[in-house]
C-alpha positions as CSV (number, residue, x, y, z in Angstrom):
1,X,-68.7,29.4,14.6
2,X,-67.3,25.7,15.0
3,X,-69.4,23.6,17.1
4,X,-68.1,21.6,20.2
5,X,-67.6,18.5,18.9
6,X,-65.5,19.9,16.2
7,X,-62.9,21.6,18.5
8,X,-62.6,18.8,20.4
9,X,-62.3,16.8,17.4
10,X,-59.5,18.9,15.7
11,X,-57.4,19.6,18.7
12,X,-57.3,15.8,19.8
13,X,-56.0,15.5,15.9
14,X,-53.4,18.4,16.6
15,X,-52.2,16.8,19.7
16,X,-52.0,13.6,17.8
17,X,-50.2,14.9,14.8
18,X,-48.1,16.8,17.2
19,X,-47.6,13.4,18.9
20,X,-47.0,11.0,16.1
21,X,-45.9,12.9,12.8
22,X,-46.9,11.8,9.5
23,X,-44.0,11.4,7.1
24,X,-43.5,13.8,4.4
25,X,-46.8,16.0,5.9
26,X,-46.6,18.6,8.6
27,X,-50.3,20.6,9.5
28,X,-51.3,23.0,12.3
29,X,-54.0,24.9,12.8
30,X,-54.3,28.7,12.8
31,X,-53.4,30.4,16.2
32,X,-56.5,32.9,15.3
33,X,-59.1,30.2,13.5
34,X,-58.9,26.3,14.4
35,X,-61.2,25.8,11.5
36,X,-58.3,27.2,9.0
37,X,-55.2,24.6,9.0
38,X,-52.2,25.4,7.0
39,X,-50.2,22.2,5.5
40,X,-46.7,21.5,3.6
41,X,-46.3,18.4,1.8
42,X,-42.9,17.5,0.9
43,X,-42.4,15.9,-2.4
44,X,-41.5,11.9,-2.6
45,X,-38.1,11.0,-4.1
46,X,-38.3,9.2,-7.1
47,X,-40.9,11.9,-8.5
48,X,-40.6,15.0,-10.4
49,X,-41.8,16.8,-6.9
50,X,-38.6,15.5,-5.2
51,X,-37.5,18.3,-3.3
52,X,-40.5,20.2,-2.9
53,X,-42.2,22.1,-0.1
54,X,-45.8,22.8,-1.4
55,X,-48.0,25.1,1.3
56,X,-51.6,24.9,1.2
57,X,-54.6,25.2,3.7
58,X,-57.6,23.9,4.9
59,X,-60.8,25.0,5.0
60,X,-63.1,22.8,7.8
61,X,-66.6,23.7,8.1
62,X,-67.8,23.9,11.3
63,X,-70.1,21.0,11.3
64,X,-67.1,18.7,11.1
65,X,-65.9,16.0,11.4
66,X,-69.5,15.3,9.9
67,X,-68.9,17.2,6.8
68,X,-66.1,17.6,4.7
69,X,-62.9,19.9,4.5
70,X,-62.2,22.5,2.0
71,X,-58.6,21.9,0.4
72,X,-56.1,24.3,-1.8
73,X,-52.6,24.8,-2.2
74,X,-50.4,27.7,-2.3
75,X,-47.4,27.0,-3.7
76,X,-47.2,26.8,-7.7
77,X,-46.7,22.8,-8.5
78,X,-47.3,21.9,-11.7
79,X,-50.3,19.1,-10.5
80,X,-52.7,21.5,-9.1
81,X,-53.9,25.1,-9.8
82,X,-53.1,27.6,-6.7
83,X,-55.8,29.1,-5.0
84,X,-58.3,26.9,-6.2
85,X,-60.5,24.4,-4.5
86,X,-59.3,20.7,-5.4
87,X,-61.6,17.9,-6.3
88,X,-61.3,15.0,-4.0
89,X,-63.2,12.2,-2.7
90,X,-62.1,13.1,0.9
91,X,-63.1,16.8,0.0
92,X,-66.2,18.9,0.4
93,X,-66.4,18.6,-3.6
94,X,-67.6,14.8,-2.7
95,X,-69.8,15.5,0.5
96,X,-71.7,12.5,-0.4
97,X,-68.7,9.9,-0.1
98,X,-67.0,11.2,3.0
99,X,-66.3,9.1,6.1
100,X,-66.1,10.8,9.6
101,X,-63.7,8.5,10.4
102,X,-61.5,10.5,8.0
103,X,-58.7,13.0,10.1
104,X,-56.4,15.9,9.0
105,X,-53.7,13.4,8.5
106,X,-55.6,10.6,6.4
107,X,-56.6,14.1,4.0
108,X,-53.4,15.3,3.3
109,X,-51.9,11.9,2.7
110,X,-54.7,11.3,0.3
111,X,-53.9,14.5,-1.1
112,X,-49.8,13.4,-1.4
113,X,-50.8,10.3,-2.9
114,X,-53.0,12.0,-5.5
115,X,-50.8,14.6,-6.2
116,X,-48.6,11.7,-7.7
117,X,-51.0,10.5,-10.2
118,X,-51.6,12.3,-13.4
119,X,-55.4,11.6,-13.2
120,X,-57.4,14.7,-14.5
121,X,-59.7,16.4,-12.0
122,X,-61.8,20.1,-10.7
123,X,-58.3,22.2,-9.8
124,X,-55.5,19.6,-11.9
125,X,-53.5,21.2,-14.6
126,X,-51.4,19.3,-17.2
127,X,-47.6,20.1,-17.0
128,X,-44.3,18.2,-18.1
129,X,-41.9,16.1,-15.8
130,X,-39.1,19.2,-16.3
131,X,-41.8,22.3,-15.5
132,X,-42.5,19.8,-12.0
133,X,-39.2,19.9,-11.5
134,X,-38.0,23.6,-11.9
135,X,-41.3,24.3,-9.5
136,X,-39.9,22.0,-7.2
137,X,-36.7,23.8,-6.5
138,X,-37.6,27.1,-6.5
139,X,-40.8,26.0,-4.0
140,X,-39.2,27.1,-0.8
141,X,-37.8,30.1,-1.8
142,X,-41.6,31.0,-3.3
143,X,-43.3,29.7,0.2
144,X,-40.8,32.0,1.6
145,X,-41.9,35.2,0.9
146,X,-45.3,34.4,2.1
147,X,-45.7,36.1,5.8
148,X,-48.3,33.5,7.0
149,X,-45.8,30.5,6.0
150,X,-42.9,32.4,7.9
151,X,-44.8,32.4,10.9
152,X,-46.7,29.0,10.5
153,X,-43.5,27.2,9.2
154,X,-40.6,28.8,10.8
155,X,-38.6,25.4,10.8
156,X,-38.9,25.4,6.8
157,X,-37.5,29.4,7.0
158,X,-34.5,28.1,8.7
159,X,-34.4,25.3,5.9
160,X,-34.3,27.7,3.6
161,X,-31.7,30.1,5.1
162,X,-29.5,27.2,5.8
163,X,-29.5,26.1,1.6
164,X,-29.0,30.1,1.0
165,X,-25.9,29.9,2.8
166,X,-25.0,26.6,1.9
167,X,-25.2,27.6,-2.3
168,X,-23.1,30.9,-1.0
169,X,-20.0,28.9,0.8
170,X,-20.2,26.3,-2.4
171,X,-20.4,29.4,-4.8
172,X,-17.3,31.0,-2.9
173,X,-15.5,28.0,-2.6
174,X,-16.0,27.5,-6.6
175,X,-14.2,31.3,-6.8
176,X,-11.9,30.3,-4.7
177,X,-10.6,27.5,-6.5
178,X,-11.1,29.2,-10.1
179,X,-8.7,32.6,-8.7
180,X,-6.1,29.9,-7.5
181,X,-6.0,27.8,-10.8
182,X,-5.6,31.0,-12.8
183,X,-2.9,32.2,-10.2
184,X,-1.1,28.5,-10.9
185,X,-1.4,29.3,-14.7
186,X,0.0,32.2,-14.6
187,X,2.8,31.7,-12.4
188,X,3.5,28.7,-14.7
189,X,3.7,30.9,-17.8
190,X,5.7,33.4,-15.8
191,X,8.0,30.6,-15.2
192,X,7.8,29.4,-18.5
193,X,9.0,33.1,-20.0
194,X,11.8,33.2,-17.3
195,X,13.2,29.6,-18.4
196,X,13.0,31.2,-22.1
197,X,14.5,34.1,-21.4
198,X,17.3,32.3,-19.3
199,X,18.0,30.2,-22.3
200,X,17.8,33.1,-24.9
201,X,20.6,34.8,-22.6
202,X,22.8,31.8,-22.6
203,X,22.6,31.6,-26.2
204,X,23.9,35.0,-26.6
205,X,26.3,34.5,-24.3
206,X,27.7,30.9,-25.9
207,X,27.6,32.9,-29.0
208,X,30.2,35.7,-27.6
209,X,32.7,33.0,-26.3
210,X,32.8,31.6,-29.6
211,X,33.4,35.3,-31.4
212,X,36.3,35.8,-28.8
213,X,38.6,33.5,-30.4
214,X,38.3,34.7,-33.8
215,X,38.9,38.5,-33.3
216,X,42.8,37.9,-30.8
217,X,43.4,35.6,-33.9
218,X,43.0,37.8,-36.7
219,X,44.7,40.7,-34.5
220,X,47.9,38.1,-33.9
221,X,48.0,37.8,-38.0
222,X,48.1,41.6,-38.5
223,X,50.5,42.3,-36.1
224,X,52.3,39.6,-37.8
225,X,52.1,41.2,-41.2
226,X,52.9,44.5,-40.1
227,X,56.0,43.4,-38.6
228,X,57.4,41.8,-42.5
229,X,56.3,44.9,-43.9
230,X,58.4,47.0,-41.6
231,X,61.3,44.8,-41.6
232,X,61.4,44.3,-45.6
233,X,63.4,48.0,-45.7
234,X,65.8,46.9,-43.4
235,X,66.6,43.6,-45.2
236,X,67.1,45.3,-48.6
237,X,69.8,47.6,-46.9
């Protein structure tokens, strides 16, 4: 059971938190356990966790702030192992070099700022820039499924609901614009076989005017001929 002066101490950090947020870090305590606190750190730009939401807790014990946190993260990262205690100075891996003047906030930045470095340590694992990176986009969805991060971390549910629908407009819009560029190709080739068929037809029919001519000719000529032959009997009488 925590002691006094540790509630005291992590609420007045709560309100102060609450009061005075820390960029790219957002940490509350359990409704249930003030000794449990649940984190996301949201990955720098400029790094391979650019775009990240990584969900972690924790653990204080409850002689703190006089003894040092617990820490672990949730969400698969490609810096640390999930579910396993991480070795920091500001962590109860180090008891020896923590400060009581340490707070929730000055842990988790710690934590951000470590994260960035490639130093090996208790809990690290060894990934590439590209296997950061695919972890990094598919983080929110993963925190997402989580039922203590959907009720901790509502805000980063609406985040996520709000990209879902986002990729789904862009995706439709994408159709959209495909079904109309087929539509304009076809109507051009529709087009493009009426033109031909137009000219095809005008051929033909350039081609009967000219066969016109020839046919009343050749008719005058035999009526012609049939009249001398007719007309030879009368001239030898």
């Amino acid at each position: 059971m925590a002691e006094k002066a540790c509630i005291k101490r992590l609420q007045k950090e709560y309100r102060a938190l609450c009061k005075e947020p820390v960029s790219h870090i957002v940490a509350r305590p359990s409704p249930s356990d003030i000794l449990e606190w649940h984190y996301v750190l949201e990955g720098s730009e400029g790094t391979p966790f650019s775009g990240g939401y990584y969900y972690g807790k924790i653990k204080f014990p409850p002689e703190y702030p006089y003894k040092p946190p617990g820490i672990s993260m949730t969400t698969p990262n490609g810096r640390f192992m999930t579910q396993k205690k991480i070795c920091l100075s500001m962590s109860d891996f180090h008891p020896e070099s923590w400060n009581p003047m340490w707070s929730v906030s000055s842990i988790l930045t710690g934590l951000l700022s470590f994260m960035m470095d490639t130093s090996p340590t208790t809990g690290s694992v060894n990934t590439t820039t590209v296997e950061k990176q695919r972890l990094a986009k598919s983080s929110l969805a993963f925190n997402c499924k989580n039922a203590t991060f959907r009720k901790m971390f509502p805000e980063y549910v609406e985040k996520y609901n709000q990209q879902q629908l986002s990729e789904q407009v862009a995706t439709e819009q994408r159709e959209t614009r495909h079904d109309k560029s087929s539509r304009s190709v076809s109507e051009k080739n529709s087009d493009s076989t009426g033109e031909d068929m137009k000219k095809v037809e005008g051929l033909k029919d350039v081609r009967r005017n000219k066969k016109q001519p020839f046919p009343t000719w050749v008719m005058l000529l035999l009526f012609s001929i049939f009249g001398v032959v007719m007309a030879l009997p009368l001239l030898q009488l």
